[in-house]
C-alpha atoms as a printed R data frame, in Angstrom:
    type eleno elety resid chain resno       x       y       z
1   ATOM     1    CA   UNK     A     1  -4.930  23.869 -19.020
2   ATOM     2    CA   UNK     A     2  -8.294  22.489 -20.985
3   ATOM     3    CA   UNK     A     3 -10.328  20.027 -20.055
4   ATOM     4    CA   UNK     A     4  -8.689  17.499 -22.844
5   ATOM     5    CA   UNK     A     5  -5.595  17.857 -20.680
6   ATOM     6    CA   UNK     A     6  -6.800  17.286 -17.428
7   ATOM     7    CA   UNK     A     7  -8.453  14.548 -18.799
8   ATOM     8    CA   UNK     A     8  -5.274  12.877 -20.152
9   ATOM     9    CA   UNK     A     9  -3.334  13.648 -16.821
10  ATOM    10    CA   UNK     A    10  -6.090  12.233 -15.017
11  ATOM    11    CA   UNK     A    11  -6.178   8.784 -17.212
12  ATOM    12    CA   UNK     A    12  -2.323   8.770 -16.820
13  ATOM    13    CA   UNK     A    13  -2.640   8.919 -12.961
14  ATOM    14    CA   UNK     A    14  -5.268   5.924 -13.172
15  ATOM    15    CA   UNK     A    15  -3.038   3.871 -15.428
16  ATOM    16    CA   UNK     A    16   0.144   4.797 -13.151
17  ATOM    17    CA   UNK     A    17  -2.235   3.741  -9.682
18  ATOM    18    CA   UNK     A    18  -3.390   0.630 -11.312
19  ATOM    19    CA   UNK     A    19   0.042  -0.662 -12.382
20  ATOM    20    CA   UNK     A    20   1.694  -0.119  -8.962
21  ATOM    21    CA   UNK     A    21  -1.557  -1.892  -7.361
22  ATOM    22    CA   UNK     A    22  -0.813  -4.718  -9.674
23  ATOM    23    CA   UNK     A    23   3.202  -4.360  -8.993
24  ATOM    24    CA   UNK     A    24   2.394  -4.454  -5.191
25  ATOM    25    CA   UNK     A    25   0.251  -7.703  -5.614
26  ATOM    26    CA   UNK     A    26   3.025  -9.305  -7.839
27  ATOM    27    CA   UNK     A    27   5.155  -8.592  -5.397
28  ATOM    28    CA   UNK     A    28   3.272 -10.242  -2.418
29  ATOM    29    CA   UNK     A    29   3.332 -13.279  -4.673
30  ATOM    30    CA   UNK     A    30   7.016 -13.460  -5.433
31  ATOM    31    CA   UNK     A    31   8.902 -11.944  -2.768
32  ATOM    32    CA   UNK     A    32  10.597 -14.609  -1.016
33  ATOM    33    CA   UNK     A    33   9.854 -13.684   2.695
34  ATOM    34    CA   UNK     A    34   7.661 -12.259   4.898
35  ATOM    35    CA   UNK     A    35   9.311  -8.794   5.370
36  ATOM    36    CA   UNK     A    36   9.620  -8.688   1.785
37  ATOM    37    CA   UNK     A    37   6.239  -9.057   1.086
38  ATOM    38    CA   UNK     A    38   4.783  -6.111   3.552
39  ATOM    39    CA   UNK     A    39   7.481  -3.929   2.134
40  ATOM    40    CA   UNK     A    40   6.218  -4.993  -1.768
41  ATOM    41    CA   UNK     A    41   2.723  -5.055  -0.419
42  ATOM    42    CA   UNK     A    42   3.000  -1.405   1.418
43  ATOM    43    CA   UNK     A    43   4.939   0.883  -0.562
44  ATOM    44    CA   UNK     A    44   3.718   0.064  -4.002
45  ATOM    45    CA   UNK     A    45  -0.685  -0.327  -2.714
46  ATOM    46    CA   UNK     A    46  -0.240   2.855  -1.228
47  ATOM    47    CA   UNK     A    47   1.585   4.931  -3.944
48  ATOM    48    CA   UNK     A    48  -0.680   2.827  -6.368
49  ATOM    49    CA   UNK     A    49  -4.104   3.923  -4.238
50  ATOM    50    CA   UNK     A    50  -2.811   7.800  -3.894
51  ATOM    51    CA   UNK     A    51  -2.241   7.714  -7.693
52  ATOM    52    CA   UNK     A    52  -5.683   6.571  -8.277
53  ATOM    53    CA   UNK     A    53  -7.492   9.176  -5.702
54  ATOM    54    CA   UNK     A    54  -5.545  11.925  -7.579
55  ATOM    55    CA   UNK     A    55  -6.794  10.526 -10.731
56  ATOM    56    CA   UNK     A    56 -10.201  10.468  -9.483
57  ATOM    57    CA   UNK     A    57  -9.900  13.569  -8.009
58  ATOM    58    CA   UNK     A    58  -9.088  15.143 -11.252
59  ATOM    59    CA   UNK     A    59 -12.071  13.381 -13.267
60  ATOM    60    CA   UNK     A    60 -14.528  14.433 -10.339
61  ATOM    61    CA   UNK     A    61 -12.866  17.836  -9.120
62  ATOM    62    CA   UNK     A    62 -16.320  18.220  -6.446
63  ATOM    63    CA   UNK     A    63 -15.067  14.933  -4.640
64  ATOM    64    CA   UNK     A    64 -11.385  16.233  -4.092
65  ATOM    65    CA   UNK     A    65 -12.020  17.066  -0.119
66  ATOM    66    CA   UNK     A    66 -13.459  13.505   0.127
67  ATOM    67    CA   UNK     A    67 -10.657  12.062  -1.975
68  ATOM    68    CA   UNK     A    68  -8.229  14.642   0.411
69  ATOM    69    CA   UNK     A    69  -9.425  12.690   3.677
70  ATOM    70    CA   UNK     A    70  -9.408   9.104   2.362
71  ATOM    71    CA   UNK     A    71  -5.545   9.437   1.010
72  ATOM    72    CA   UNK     A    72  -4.784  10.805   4.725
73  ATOM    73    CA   UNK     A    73  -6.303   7.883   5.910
74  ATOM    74    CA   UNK     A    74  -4.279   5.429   3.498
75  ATOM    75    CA   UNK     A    75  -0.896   7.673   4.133
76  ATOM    76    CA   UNK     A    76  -1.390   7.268   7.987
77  ATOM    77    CA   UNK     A    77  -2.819   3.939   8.246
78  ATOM    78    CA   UNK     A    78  -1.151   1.667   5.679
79  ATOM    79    CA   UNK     A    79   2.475   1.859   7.241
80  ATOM    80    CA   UNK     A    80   0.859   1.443  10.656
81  ATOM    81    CA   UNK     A    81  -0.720  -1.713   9.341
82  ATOM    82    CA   UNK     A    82   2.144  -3.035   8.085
83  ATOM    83    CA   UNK     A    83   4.807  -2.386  10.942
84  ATOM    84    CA   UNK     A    84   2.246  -3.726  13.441
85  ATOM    85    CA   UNK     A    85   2.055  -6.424  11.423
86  ATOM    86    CA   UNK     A    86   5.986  -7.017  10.927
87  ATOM    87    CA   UNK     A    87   6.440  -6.542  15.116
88  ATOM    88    CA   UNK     A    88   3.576  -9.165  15.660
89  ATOM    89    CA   UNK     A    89   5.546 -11.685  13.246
90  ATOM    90    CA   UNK     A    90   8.596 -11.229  15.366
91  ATOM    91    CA   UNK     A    91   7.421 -11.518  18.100
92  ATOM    92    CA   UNK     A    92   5.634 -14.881  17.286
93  ATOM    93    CA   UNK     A    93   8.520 -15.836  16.125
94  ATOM    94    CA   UNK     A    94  10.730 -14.739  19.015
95  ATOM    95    CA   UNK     A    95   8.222 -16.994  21.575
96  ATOM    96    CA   UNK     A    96   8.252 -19.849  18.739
97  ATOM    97    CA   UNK     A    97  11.580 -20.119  19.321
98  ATOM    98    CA   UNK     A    98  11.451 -19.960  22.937
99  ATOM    99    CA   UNK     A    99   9.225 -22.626  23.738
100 ATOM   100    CA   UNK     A   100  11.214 -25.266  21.541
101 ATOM   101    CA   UNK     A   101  14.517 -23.850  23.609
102 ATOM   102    CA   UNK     A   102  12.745 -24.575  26.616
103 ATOM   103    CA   UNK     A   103  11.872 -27.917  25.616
104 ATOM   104    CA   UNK     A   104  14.973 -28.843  23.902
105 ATOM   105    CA   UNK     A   105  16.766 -28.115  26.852
């Protein structure tokens, strides 16, 4: 491949990053529920932000072991985030609807 491709491919990944980024924030604004919204929110930032390192990666190839070790870092940490999260919400939840038992009964 030439440079002229690479180039292309590499404007195409940006493009493709920064539409899910802005499909993952669209969806944190119109999803209905919470649940919804980490799901929307995870999925679509992280494919979006992995898109854009590979795009970056391709316009600066000497950054790619930096660009390596920050999309590990996304991959691992962004579902973590969100399940964490989605348990913590639950659980609130859970107790919010113990206490008014309690004092309802």
């Amino acid at each position: 491949m030439n440079i002229f491709q690479i180039d292309i491919i590499a404007d195409l990944m940006l493009l493709i990053g920064s539409a899910f980024i802005f499909l993952g924030a669209l969806g944190l604004l119109r999803m209905p529920d919470f649940y919804s919204r980490i799901q929307a929110g995870t999925k679509a930032v992280t494919l979006g932000a992995v898109a854009l390192l590979i795009g970056v990666a391709l316009h600066q190839p000497l950054w790619s072991s930096k660009l390596l070790l920050i999309a590990l870092f996304i991959l691992m940490t962004n579902p973590i985030g969100s399940s964490t999260l989605a348990r913590a919400f639950m659980y609130k939840n859970k107790m919010h609807k113990k206490k008014y038992k309690d004092i309802n009964s």
